[in-house]
C-alpha distance (Angstrom), angle and dihedral (degrees) to the residues before:
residue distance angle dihedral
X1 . . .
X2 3.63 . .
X3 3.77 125.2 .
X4 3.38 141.1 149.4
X5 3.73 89.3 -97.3
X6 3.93 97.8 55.2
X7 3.81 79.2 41.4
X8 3.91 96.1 58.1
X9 3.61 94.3 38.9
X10 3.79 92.8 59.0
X11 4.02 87.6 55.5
X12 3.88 89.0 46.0
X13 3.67 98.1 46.1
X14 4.10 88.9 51.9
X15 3.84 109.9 70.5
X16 4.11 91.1 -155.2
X17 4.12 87.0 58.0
X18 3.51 97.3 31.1
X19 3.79 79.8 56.2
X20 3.85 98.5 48.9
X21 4.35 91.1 43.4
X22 3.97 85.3 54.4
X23 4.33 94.8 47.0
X24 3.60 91.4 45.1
X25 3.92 90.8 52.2
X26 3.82 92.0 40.8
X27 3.67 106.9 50.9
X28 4.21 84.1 42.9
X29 3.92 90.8 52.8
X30 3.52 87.2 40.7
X31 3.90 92.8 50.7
X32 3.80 90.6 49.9
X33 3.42 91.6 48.7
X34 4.09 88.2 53.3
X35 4.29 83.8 55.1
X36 3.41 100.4 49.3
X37 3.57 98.8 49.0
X38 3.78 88.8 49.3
X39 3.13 93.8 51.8
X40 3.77 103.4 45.7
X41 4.29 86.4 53.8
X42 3.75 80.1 59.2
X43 3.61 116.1 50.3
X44 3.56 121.8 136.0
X45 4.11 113.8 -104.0
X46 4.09 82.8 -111.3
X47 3.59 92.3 66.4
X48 3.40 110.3 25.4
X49 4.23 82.8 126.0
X50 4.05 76.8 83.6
X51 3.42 103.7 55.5
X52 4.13 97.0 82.3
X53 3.54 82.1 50.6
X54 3.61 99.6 52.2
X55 3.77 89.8 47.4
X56 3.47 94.9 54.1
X57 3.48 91.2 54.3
X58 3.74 89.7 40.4
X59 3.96 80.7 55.8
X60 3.84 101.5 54.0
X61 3.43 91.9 48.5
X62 3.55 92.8 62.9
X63 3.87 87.4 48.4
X64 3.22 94.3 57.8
X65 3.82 91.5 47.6
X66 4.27 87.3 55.4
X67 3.79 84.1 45.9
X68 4.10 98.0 65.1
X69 3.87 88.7 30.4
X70 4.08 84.4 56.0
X71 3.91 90.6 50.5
X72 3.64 87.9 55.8
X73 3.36 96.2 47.7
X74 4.38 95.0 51.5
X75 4.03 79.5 54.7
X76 3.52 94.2 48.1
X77 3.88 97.1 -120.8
X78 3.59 132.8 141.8
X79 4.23 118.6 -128.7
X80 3.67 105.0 -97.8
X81 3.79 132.7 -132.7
X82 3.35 104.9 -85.4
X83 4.25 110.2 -138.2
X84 3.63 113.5 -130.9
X85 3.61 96.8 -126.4
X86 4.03 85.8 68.1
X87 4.08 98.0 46.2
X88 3.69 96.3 110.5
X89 3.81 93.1 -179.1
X90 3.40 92.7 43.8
X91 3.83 102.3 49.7
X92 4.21 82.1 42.2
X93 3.71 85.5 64.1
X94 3.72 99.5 42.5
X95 3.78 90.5 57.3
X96 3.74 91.3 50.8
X97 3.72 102.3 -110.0
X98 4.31 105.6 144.0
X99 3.78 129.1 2.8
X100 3.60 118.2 -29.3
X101 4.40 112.7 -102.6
X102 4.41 77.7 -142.6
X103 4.54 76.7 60.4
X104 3.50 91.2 39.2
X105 4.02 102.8 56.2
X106 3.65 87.6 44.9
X107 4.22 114.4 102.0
X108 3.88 86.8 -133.6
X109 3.56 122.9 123.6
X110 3.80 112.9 -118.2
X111 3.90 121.7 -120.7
X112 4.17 121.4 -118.8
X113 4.59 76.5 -108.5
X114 3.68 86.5 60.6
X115 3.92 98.0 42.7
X116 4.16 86.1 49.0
X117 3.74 88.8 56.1
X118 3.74 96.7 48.1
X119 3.89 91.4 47.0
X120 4.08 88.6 50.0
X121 3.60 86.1 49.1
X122 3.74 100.8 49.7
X123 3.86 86.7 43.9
X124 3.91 94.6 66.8
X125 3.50 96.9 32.1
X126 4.05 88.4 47.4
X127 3.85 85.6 49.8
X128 3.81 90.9 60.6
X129 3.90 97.6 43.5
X130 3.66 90.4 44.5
X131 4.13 91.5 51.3
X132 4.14 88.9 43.6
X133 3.64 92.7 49.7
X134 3.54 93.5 52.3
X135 3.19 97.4 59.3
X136 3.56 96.7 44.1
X137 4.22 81.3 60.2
X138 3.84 83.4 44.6
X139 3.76 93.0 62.7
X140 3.90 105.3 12.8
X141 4.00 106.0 33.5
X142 3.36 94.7 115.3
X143 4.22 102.6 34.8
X144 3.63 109.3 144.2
X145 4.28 84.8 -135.8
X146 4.09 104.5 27.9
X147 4.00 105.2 17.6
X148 3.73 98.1 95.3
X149 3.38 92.8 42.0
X150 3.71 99.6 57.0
X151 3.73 94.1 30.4
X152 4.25 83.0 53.3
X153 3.89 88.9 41.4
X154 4.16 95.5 47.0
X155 3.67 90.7 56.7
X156 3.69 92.3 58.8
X157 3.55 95.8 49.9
X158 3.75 92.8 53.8
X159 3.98 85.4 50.4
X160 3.76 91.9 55.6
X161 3.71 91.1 41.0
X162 3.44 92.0 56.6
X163 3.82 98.4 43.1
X164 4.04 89.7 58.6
X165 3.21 92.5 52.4
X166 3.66 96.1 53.7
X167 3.61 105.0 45.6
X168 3.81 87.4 42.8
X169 3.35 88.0 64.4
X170 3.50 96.6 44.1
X171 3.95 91.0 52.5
X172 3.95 84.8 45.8
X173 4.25 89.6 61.1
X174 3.92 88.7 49.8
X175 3.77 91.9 57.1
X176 3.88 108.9 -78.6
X177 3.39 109.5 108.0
X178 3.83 109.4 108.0
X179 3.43 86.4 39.4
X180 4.02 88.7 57.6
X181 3.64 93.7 35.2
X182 4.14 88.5 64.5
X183 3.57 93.7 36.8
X184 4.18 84.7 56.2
X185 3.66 88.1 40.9
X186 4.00 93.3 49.2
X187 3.62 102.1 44.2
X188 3.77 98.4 39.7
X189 4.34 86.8 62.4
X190 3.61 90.9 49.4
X191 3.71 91.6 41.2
X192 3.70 97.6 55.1
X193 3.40 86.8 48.7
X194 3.89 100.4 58.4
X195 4.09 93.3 37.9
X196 4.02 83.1 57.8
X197 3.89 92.2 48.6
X198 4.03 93.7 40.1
X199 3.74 81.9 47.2
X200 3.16 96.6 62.1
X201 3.82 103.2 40.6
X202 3.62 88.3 56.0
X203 3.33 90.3 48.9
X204 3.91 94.8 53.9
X205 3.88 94.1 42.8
X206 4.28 86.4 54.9
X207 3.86 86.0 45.3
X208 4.36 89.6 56.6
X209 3.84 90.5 43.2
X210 3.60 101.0 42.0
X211 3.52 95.8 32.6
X212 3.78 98.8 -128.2
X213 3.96 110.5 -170.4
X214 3.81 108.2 -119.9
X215 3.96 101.2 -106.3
X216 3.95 86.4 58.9
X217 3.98 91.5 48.2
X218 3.84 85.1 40.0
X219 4.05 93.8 58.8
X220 4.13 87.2 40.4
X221 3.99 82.4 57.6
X222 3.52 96.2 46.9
X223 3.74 94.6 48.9
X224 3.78 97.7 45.3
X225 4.10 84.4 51.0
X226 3.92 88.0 47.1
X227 4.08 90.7 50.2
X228 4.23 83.4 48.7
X229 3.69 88.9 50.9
X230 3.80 97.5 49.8
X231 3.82 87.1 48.7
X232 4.03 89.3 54.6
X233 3.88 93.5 43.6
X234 4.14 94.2 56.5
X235 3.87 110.3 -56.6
X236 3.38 94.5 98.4
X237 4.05 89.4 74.7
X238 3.73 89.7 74.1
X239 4.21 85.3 65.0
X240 4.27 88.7 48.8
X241 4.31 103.1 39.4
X242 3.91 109.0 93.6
X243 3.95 123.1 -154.7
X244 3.43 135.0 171.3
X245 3.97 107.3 -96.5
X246 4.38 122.3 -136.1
X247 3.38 83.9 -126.0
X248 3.58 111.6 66.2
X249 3.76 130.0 174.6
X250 4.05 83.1 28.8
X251 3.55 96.2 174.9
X252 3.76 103.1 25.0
X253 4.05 118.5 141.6
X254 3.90 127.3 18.3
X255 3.83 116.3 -38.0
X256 3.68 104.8 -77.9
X257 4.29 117.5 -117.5
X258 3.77 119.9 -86.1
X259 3.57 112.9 -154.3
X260 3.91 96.5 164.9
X261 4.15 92.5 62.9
X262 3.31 93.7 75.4
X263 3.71 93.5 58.3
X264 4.17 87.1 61.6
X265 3.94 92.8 69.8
């Protein structure tokens, strides 16, 4: 039967797919790390109360960057080159979706507008991280190579999930909301749209190294086009609704000491 667990334990057993899974998840944790930073040197004076918080998640991203990088290293693998037609991040940015990187190299402080969009951003694309990572736990929490990492990685995401929607909401009772209600809106349709064409480019580049034969790659297609088509007909609200998390002040204070991520390398 094919599932996404028999499907993610084919690109783990294979060290050249294994190695492709963990580039394309470094150099986009590594790219989000490059954001956040940016953007926590540049908040406006009005909300500088966000800048620890942006750094911390600035900070994790990184981690989780050194985390894949660390699995390739205990297999003995070099990162790969990631193809463009699998750079998430990079693709997000191209279709407008966040603040411009042109914005972010700039040494100009960023306006309360600009810190909205980047916190309606993060919230969809935190929704979909936080929803992959769980179930990556789901199926790999307790992998004697991966499970720590994911389980480690998971927690994170619901972290950052939470803290979007929590200062959302917070810039939503000062006056933002139907400005963040479009932004949702806006970059949840272009979102959907990039996740189904990353989807599927990752799917053909596992195809070539595993040699899938082309019924099995045609059923991947058809369910990664079925997921998009869900997401058009409604799903998408569950990346736009905002409410108050049970974890609040999720990434509050310094970022708090690792000692397992050592053990990945």
């Amino acid at each position: 039967m094919l599932s996404a667990k028999s499907v993610f334990q084919e690109i783990l057993g294979n060290d050249e797919s294994f190695r492709l899974f963990c580039s394309i998840a470094a150099s986009g944790e590594a790219q989000g790390g490059w954001e956040n930073g940016r953007i926590a040197a540049l908040v406006p004076d009005s909300r500088r109360d966000l800048a620890p918080k942006i750094t911390r998640h600035g900070a994790d991203e990184d981690k989780h960057g050194r985390i894949f990088n660390a699995l390739l290293r205990k297999r003995g693998l070099e990162p790969a080159e990631v193809p463009r037609t699998t750079d998430y991040t990079m693709l997000l940015e191209a279709r407008g979706v966040g603040l411009a990187h042109e914005k972010l190299r700039r040494d100009e402080p960023l306006t309360e507008h600009d810190i909205v969009i980047y916190l309606a951003h993060s919230r969809v694309t935190e929704q979909r991280a936080a929803a992959q990572m769980a179930m990556l736990r789901g199926c790999f929490g307790d992998h004697p190579e991966v499970g720590r990492a994911v389980t480690m990685i998971a927690k994170d995401e619901e972290n950052h999930l939470a803290y979007c929607h929590e200062e959302l909401l917070r810039l939503a009772a000062a006056g933002y909301g139907r400005t963040i209600q479009r932004a949702l809106r806006e970059c949840a349709l272009v979102e959907m749209e990039v996740h189904r064409c990353v989807s599927l480019a990752v799917m053909t580049q596992m195809a070539r190294i595993l040699g899938w034969p082309k019924k099995k790659s045609a059923v991947l297609t058809a369910g990664i086009k079925a997921g998009y088509g869900y997401e058009r007909l409604g799903g998408w609200r569950r990346m736009v609704t905002l409410r108050m998390p049970e974890r609040r002040d999720a990434l509050g204070g310094a970022e708090p000491a690792t000692p397992e991520e050592p053990e990945f390398a």
